[in-house]
Z-matrix of the N, CA and C atoms (Angstrom, degrees):
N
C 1 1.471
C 2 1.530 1 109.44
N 3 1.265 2 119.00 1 129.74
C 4 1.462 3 131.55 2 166.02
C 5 1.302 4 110.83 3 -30.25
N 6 1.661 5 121.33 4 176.89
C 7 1.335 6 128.12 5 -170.82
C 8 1.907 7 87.64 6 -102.65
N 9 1.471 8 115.60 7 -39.41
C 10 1.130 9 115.93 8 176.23
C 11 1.565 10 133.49 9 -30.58
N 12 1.435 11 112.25 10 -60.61
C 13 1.932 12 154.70 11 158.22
C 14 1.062 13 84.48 12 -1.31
N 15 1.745 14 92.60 13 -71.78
C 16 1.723 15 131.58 14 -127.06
C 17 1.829 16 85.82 15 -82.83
N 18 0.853 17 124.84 16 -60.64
C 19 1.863 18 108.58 17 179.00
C 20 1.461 19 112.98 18 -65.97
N 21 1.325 20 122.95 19 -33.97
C 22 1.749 21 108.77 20 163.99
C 23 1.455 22 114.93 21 -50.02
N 24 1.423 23 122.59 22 -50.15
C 25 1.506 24 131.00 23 -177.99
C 26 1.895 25 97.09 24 -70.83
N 27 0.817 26 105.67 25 -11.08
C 28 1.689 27 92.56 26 176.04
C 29 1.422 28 107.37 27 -93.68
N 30 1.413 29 105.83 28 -58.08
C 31 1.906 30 110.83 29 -168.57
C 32 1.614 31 98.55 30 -74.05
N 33 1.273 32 126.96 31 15.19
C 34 1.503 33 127.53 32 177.35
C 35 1.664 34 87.92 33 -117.62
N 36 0.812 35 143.71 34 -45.47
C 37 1.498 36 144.43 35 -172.62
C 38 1.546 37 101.50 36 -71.81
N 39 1.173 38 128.82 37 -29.39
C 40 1.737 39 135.16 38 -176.15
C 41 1.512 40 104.55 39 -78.80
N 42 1.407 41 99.49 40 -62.72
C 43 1.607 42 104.28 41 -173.21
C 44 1.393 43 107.63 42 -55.20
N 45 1.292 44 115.82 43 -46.76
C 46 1.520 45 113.04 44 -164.96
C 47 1.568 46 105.70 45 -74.35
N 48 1.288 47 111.44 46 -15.58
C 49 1.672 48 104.93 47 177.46
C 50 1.402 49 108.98 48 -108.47
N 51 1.190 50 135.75 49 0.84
C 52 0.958 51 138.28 50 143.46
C 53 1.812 52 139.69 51 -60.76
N 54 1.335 53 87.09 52 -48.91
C 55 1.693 54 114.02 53 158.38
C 56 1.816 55 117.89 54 -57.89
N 57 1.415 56 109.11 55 -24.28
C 58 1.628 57 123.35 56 -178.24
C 59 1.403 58 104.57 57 -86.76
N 60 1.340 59 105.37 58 -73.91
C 61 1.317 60 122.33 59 176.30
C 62 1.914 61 122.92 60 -44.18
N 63 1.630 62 103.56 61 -59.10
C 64 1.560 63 107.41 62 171.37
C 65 1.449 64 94.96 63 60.81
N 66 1.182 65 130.82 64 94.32
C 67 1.812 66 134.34 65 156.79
C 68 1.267 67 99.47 66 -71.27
N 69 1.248 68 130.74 67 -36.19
C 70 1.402 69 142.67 68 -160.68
C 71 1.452 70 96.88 69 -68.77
N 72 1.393 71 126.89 70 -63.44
C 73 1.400 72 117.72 71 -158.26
C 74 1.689 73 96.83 72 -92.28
N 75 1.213 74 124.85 73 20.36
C 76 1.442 75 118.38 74 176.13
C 77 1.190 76 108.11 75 -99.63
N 78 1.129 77 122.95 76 -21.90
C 79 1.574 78 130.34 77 163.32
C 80 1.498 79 122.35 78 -43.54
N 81 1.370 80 117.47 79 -60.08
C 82 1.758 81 98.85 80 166.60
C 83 1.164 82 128.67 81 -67.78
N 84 1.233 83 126.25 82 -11.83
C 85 1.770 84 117.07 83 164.26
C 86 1.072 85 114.92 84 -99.22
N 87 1.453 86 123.04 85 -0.90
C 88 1.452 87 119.90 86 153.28
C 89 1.766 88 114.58 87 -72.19
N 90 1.097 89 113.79 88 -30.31
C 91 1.569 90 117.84 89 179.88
C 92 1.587 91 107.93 90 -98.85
N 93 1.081 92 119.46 91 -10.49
C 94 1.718 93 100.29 92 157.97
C 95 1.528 94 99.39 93 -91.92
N 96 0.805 95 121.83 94 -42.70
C 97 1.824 96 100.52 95 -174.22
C 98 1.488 97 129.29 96 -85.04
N 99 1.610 98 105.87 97 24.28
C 100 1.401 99 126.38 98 -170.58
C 101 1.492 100 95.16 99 -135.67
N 102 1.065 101 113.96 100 15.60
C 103 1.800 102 108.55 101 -173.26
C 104 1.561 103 116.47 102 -77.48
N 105 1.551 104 108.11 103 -31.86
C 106 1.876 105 98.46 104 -166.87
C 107 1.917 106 72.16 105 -115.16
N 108 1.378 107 127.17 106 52.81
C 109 1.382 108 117.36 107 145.25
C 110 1.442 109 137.13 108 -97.38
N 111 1.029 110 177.47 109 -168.68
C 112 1.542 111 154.53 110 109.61
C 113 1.639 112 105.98 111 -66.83
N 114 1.229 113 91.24 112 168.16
C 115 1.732 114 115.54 113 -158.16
C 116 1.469 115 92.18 114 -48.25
N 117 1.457 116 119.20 115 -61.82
C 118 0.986 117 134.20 116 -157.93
C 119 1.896 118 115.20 117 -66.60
N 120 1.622 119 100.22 118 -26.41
C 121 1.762 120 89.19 119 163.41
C 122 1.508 121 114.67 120 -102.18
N 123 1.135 122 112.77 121 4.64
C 124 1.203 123 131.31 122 143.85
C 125 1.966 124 132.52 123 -36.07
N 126 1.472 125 97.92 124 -57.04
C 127 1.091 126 116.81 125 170.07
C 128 1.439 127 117.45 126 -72.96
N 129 1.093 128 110.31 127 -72.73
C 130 1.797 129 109.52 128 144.22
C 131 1.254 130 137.91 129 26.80
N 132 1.915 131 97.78 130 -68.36
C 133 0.813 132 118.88 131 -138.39
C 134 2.005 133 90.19 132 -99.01
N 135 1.419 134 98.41 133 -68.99
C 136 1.878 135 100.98 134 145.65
C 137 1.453 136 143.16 135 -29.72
N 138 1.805 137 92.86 136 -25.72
C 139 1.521 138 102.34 137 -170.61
C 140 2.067 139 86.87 138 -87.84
N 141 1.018 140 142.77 139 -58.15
C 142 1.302 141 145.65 140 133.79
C 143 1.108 142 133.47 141 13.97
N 144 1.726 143 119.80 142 -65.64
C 145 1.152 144 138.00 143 -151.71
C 146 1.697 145 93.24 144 -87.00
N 147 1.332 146 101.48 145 -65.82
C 148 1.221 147 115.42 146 -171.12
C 149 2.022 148 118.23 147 -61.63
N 150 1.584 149 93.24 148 -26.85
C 151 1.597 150 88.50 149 163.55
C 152 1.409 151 125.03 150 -83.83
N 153 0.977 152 109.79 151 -8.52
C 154 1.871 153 124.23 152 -174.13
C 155 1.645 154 99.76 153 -96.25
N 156 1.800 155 107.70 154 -29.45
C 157 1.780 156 88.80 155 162.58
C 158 1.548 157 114.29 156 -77.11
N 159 1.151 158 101.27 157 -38.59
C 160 1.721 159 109.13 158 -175.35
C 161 1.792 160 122.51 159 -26.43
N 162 1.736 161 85.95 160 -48.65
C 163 1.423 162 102.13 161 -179.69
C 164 1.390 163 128.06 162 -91.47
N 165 1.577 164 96.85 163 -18.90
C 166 1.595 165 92.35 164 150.78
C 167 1.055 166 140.64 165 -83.42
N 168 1.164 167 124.36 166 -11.56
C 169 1.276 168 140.78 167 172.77
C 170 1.668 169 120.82 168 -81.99
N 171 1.289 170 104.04 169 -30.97
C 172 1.617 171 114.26 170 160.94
C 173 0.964 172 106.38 171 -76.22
N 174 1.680 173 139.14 172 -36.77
C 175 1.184 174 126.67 173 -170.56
C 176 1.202 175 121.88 174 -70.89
N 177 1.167 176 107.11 175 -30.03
C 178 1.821 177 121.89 176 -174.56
C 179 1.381 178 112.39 177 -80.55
N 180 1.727 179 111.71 178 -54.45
C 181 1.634 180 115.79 179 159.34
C 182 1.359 181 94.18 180 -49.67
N 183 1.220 182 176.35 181 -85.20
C 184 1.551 183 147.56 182 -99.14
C 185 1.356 184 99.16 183 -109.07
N 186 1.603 185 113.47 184 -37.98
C 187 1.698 186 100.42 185 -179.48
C 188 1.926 187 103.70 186 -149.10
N 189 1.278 188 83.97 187 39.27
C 190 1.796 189 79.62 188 158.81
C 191 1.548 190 131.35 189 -62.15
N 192 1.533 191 99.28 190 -55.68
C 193 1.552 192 99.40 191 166.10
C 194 1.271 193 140.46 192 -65.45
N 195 1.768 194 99.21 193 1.61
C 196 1.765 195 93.90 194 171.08
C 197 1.883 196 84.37 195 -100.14
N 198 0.960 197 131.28 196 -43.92
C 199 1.354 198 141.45 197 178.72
C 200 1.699 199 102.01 198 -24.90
N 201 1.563 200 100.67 199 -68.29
C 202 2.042 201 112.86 200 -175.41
C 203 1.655 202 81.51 201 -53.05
N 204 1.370 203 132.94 202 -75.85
C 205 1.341 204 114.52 203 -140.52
C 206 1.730 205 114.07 204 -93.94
N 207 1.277 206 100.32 205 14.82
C 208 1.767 207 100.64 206 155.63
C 209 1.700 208 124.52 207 -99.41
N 210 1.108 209 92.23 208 -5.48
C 211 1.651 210 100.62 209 -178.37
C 212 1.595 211 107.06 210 -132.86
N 213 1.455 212 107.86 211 15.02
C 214 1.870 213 118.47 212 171.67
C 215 1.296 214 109.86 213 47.52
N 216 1.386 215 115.81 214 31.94
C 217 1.273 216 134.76 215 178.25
C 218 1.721 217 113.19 216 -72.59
N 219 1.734 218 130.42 217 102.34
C 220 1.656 219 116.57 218 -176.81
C 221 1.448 220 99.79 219 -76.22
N 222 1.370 221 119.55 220 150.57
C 223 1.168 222 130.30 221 141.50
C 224 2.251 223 119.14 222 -34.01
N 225 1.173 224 104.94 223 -33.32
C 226 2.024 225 130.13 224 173.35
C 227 1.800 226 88.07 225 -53.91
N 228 1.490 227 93.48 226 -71.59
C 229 1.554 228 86.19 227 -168.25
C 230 1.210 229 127.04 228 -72.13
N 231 1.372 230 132.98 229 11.24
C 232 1.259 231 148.82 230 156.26
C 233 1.331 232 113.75 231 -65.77
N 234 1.069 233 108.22 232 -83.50
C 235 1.964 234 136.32 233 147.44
C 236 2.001 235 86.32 234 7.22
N 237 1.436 236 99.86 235 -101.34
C 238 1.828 237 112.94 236 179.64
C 239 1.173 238 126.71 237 -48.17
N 240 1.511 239 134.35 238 -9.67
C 241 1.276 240 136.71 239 172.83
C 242 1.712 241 99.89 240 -89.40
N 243 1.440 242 96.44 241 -39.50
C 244 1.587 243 95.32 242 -170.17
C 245 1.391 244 116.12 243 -67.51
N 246 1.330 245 118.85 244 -43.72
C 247 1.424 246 146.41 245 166.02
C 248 1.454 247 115.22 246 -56.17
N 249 1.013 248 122.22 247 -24.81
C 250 2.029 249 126.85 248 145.50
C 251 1.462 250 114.93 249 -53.98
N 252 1.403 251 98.31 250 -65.84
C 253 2.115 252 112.74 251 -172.75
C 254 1.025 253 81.54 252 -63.50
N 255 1.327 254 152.12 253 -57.45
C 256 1.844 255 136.39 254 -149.84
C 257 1.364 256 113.16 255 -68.83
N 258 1.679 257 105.34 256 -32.86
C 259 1.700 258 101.92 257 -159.39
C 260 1.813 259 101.00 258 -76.92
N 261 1.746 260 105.00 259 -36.00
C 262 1.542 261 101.55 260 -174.10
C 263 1.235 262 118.91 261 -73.94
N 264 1.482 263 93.30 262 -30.65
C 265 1.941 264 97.22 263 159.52
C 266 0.994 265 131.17 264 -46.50
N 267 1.380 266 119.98 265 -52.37
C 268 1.456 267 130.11 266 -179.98
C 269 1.906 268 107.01 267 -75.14
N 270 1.250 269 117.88 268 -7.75
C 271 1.098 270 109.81 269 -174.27
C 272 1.473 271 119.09 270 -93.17
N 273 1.498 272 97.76 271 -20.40
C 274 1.326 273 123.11 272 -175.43
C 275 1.875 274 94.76 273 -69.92
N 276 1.448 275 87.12 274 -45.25
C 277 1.811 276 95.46 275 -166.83
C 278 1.297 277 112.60 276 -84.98
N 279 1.335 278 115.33 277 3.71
C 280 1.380 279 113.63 278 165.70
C 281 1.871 280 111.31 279 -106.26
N 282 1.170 281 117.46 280 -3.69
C 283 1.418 282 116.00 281 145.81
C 284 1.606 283 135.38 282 -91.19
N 285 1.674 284 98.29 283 17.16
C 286 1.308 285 102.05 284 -176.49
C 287 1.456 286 129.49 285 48.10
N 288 1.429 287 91.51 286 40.88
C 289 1.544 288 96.69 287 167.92
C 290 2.165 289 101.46 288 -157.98
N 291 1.066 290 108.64 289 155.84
C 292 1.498 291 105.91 290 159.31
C 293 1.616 292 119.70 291 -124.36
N 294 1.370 293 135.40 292 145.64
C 295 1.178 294 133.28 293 -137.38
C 296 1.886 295 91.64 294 -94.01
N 297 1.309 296 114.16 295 -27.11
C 298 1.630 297 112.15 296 -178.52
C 299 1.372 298 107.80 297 -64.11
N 300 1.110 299 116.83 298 114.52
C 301 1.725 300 112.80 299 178.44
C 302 1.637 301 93.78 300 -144.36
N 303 1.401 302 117.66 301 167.87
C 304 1.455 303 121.12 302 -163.26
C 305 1.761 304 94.71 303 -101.00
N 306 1.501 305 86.09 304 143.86
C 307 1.707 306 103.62 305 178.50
C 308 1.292 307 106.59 306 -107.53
N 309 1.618 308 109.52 307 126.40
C 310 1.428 309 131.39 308 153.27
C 311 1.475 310 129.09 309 31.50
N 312 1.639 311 97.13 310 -57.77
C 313 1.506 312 145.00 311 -158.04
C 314 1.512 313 115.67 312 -82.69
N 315 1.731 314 92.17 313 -29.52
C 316 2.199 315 99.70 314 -155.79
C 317 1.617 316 74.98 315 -108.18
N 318 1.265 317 92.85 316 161.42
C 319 1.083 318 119.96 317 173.75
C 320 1.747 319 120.87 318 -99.23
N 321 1.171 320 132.09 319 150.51
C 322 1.186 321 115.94 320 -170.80
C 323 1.822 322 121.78 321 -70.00
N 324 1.374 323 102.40 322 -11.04
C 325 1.528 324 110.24 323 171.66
C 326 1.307 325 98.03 324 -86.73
N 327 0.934 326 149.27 325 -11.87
C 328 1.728 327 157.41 326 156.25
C 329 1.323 328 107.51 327 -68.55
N 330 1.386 329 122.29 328 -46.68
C 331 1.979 330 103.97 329 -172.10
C 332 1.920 331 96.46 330 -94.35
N 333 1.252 332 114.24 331 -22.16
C 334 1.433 333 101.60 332 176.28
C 335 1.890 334 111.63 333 -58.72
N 336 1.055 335 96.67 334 -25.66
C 337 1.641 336 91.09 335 -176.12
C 338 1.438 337 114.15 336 -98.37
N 339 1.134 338 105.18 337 -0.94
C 340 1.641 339 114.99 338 170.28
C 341 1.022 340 108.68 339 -93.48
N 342 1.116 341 127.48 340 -76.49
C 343 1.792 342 115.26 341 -178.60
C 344 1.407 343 111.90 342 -66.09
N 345 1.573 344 131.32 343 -5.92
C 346 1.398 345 110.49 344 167.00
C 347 1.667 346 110.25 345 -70.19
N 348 1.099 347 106.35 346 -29.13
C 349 1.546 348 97.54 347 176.30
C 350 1.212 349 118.10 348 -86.15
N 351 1.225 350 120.54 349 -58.95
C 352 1.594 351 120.38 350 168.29
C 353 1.420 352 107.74 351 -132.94
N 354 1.923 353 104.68 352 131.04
C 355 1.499 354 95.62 353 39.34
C 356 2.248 355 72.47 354 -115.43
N 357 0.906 356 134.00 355 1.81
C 358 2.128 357 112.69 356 -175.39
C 359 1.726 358 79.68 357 -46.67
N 360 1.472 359 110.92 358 -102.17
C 361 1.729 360 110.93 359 -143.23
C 362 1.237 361 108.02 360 -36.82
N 363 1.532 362 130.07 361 -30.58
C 364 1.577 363 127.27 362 -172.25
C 365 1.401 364 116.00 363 -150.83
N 366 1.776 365 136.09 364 82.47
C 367 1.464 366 97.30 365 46.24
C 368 1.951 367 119.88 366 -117.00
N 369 1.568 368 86.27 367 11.07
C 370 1.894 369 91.90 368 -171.38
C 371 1.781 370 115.10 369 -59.74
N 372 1.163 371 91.45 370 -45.14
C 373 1.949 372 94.75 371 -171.86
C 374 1.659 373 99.31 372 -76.82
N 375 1.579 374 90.61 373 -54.24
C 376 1.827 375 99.72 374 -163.13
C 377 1.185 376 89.02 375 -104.08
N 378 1.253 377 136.20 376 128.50
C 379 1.755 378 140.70 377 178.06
C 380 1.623 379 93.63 378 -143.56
N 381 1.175 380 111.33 379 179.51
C 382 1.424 381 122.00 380 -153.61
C 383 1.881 382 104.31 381 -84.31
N 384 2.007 383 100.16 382 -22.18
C 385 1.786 384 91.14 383 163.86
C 386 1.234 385 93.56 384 -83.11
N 387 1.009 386 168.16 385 -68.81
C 388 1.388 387 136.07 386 -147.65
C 389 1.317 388 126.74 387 -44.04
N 390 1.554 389 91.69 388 -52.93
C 391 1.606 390 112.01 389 178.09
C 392 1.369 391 110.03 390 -24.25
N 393 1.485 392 111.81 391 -82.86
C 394 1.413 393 154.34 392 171.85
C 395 1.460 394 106.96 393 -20.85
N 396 1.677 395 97.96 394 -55.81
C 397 1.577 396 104.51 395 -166.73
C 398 1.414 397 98.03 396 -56.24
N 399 1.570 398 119.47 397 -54.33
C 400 1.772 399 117.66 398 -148.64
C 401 1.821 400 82.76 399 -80.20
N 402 0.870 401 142.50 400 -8.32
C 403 1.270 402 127.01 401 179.69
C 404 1.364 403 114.38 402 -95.11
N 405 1.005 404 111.78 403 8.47
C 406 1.958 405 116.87 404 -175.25
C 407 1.792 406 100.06 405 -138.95
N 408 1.853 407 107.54 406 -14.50
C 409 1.344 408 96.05 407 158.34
C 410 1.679 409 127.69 408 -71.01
N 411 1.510 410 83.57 409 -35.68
C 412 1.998 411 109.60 410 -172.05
C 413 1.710 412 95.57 411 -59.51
N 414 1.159 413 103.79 412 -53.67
C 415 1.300 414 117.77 413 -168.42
C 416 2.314 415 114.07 414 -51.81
N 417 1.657 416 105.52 415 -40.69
C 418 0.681 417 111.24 416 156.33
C 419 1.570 418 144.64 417 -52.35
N 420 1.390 419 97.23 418 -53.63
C 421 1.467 420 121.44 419 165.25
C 422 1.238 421 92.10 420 -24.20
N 423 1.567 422 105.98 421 153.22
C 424 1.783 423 126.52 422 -160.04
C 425 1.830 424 101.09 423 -145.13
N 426 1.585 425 111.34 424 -15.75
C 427 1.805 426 117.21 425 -170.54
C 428 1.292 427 73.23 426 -163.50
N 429 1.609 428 88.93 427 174.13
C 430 1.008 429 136.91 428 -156.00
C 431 1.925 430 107.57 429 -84.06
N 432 1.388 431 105.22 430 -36.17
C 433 1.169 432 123.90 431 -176.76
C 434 1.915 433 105.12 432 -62.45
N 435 1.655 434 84.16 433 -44.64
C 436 1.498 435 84.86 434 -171.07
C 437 1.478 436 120.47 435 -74.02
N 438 1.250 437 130.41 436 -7.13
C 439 0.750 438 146.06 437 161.57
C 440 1.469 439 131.34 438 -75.26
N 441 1.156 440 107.46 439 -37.29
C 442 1.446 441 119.91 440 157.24
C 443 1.682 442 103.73 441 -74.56
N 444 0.901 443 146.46 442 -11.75
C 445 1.546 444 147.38 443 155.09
C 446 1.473 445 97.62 444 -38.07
N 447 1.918 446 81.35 445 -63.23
C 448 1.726 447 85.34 446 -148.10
C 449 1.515 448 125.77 447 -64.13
N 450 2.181 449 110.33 448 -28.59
C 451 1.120 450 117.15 449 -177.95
C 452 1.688 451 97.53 450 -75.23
N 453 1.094 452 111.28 451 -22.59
C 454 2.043 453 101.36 452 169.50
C 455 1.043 454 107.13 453 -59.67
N 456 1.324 455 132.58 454 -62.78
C 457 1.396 456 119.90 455 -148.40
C 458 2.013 457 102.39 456 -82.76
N 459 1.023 458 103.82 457 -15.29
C 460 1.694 459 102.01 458 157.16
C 461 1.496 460 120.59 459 -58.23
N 462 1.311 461 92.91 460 -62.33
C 463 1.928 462 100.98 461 164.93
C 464 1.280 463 104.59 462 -39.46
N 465 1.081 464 140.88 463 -53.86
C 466 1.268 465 147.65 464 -140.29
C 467 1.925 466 127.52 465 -76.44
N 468 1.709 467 73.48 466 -54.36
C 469 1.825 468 104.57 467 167.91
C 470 1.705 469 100.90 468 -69.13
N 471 1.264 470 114.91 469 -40.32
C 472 1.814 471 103.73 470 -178.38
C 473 1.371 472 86.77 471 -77.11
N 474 0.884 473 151.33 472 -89.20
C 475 1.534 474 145.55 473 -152.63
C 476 1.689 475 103.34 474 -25.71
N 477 1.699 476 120.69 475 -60.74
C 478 1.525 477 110.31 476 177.50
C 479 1.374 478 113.42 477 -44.44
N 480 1.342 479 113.66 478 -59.54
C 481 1.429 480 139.84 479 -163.15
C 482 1.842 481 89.63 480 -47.52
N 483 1.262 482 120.86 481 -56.98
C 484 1.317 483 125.51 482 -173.19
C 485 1.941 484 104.64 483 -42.23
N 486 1.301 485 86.43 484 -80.31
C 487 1.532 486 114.67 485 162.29
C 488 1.434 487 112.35 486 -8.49
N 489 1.516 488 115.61 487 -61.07
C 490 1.290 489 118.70 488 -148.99
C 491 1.858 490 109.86 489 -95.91
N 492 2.184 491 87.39 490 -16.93
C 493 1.531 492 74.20 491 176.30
C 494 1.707 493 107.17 492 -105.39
N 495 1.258 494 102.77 493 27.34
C 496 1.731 495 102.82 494 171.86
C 497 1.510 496 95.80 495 -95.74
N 498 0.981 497 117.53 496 -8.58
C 499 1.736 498 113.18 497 -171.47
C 500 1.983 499 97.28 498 -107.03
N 501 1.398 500 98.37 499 5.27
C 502 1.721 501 84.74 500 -166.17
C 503 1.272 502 113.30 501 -64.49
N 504 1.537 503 114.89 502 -27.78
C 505 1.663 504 114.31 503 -161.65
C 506 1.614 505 93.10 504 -83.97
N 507 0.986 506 132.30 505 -47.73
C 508 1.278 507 133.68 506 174.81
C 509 1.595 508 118.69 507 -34.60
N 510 1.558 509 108.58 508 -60.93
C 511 1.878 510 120.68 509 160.69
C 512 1.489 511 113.49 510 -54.95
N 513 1.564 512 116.01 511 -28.82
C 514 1.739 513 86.12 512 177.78
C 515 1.281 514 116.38 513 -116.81
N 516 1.623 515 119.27 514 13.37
C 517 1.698 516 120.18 515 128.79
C 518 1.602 517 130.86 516 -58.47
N 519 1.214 518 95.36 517 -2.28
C 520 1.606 519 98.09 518 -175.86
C 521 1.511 520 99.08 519 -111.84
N 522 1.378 521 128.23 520 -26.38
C 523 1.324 522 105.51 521 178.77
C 524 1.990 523 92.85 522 -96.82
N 525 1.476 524 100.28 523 -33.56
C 526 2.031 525 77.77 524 -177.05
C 527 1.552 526 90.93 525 122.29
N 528 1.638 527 118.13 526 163.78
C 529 1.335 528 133.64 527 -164.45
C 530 1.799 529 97.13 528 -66.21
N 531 2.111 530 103.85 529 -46.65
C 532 1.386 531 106.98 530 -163.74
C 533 1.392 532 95.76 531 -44.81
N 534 1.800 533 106.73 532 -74.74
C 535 1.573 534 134.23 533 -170.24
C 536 1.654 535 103.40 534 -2.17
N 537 1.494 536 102.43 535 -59.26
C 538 1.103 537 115.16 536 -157.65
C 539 1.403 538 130.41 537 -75.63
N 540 1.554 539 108.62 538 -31.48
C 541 1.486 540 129.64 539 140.73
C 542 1.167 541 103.74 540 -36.05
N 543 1.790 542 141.75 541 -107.08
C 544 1.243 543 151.57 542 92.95
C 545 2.204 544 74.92 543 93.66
N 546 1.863 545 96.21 544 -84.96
C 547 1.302 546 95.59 545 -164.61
C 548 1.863 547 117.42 546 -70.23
N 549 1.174 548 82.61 547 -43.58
C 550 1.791 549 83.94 548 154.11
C 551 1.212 550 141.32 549 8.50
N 552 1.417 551 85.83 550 -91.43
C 553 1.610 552 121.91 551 -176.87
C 554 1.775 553 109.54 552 -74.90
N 555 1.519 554 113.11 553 -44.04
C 556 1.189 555 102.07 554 170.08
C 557 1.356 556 128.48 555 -66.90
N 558 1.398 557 106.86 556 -7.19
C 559 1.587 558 106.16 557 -170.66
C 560 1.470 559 95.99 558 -108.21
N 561 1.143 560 136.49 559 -18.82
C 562 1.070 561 140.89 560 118.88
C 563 1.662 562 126.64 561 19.16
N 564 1.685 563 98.63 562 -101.58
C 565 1.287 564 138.94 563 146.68
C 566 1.587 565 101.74 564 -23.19
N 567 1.203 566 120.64 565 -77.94
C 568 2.319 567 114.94 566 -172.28
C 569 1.219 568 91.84 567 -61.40
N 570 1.730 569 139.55 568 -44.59
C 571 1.632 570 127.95 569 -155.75
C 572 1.515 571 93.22 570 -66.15
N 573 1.591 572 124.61 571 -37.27
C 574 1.723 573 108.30 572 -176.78
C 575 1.363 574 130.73 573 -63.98
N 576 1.687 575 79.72 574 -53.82
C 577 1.816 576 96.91 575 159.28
C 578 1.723 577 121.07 576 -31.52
N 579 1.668 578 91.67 577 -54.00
C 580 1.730 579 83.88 578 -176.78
C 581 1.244 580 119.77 579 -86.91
N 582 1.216 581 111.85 580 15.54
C 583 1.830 582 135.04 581 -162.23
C 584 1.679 583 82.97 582 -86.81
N 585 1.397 584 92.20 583 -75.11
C 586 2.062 585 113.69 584 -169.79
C 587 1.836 586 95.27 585 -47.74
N 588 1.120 587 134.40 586 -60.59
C 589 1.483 588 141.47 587 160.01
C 590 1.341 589 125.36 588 -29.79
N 591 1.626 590 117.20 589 -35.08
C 592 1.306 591 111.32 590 157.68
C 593 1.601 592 138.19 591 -90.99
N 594 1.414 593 83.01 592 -29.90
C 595 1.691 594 113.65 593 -178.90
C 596 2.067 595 101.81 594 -51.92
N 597 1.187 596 120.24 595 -60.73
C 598 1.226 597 151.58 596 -146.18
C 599 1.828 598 88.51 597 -89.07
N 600 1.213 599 105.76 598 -57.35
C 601 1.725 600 110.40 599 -168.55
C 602 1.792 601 102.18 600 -52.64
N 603 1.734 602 106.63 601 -39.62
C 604 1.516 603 116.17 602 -170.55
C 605 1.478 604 108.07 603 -92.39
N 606 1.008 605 106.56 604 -19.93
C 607 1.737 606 116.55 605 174.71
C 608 1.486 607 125.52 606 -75.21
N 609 1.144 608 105.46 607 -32.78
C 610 1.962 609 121.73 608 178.76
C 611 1.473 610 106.14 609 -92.71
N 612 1.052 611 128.80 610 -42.02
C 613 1.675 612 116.02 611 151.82
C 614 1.496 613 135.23 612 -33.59
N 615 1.617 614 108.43 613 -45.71
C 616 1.086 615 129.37 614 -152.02
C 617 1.569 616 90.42 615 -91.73
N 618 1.485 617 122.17 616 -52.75
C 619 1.198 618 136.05 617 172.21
C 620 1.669 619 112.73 618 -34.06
N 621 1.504 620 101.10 619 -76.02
C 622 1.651 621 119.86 620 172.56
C 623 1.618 622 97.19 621 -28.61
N 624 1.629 623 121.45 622 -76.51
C 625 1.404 624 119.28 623 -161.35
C 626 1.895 625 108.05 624 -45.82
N 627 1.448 626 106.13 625 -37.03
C 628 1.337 627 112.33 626 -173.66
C 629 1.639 628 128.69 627 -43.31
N 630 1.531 629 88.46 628 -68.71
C 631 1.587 630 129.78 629 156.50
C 632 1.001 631 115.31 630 -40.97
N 633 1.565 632 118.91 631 -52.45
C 634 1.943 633 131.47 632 -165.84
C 635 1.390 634 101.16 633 68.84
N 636 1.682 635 119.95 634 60.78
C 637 1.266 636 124.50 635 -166.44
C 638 1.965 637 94.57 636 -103.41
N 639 0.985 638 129.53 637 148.96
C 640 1.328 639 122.83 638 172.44
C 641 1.400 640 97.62 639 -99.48
């Protein structure tokens, strides 16, 4: 295969996991639920989040599709489970607030390991398009090369994603408490959007087979 192929299958493997993933909009719910932390469980908390997507996301790209068809699992019902967690997510984040906040009781080595896994590593970083994506990229893959594309550019997107939330506290001193509301809510606003977009995409399939609609 050409050198040509091989960068379409790459800058198509980036965008589309980039577009899933979004480092960009993971940033305000990484900084409201890191707010009464110091820098340092802060880091932690990213250093965590982002390795617990890493490995899910390899795990699923390497054996999702024996995974869907040992447990008769559709790609549809992925789609609608994900598109539930997204819409209340985003709803939460479009009132500028999220309902996980630390109790009294936990200790701060207790909520760092809770919200690093869920919900940042699952479903904000790693959510059910990501999932999907590296499992229908892998799936694509045609060699060996391309495939190693694809588990790179996974590496790759957690590495920004890492990146971007060590710089988060830094970005929302620069726009300010409003700013940050402000981004919130708009990101908010696309997480529902893509909530209703997934919900509906996995739902009308499932429907059709029901029905026996062509």
């Amino acid at each position: 295969m050409s050198a040509s192929p091989l960068f379409e299958f790459a800058l198509l493997s980036f965008i589309s996991m980039f577009t899933m993933v979004n480092p960009i909009g993971v940033i305000p719910v990484f900084t409201a639920m890191t707010a009464k932390l110091s820098p340092q469980e802060s880091q932690r908390v990213a250093r965590k989040a982002s390795f617990t997507a890493l490995v899910i996301l390899l795990a699923f790209a390497l054996t999702g599709q024996w995974i869907f068809r040992f447990f008769s699992i559709s790609v549809n019902s992925l789609r609608v489970v994900g598109g539930v967690i997204f819409f209340f997510m985003g709803y939460e984040m479009l009132q500028a607030r999220l309902t996980r906040t630390q109790f009294d009781d936990e200790t701060n080595h207790e909520y760092i390991n809770d919200i690093s896994i869920t919900p940042l590593a699952i479903p904000i970083i790693c959510g059910p398009g990501a999932i999907t994506t590296s499992i229908l990229l892998m799936n694509e893959s045609k060699s060996p090369v391309e495939s190693g594309i694809v588990l790179g550019v996974i590496f790759l997107m957690i590495a920004l994603t890492f990146a971007l939330l060590l710089g988060a506290k830094q970005v929302t001193h620069l726009i300010g408490e409003n700013g940050n509301k402000v981004m919130l809510r708009l990101m908010g606003l696309i997480v529902m959007v893509i909530a209703v977009e997934f919900f509906f995409s996995g739902l009308t399939p499932i429907l059709r087979g029901i029905f026996r609609i062509q």
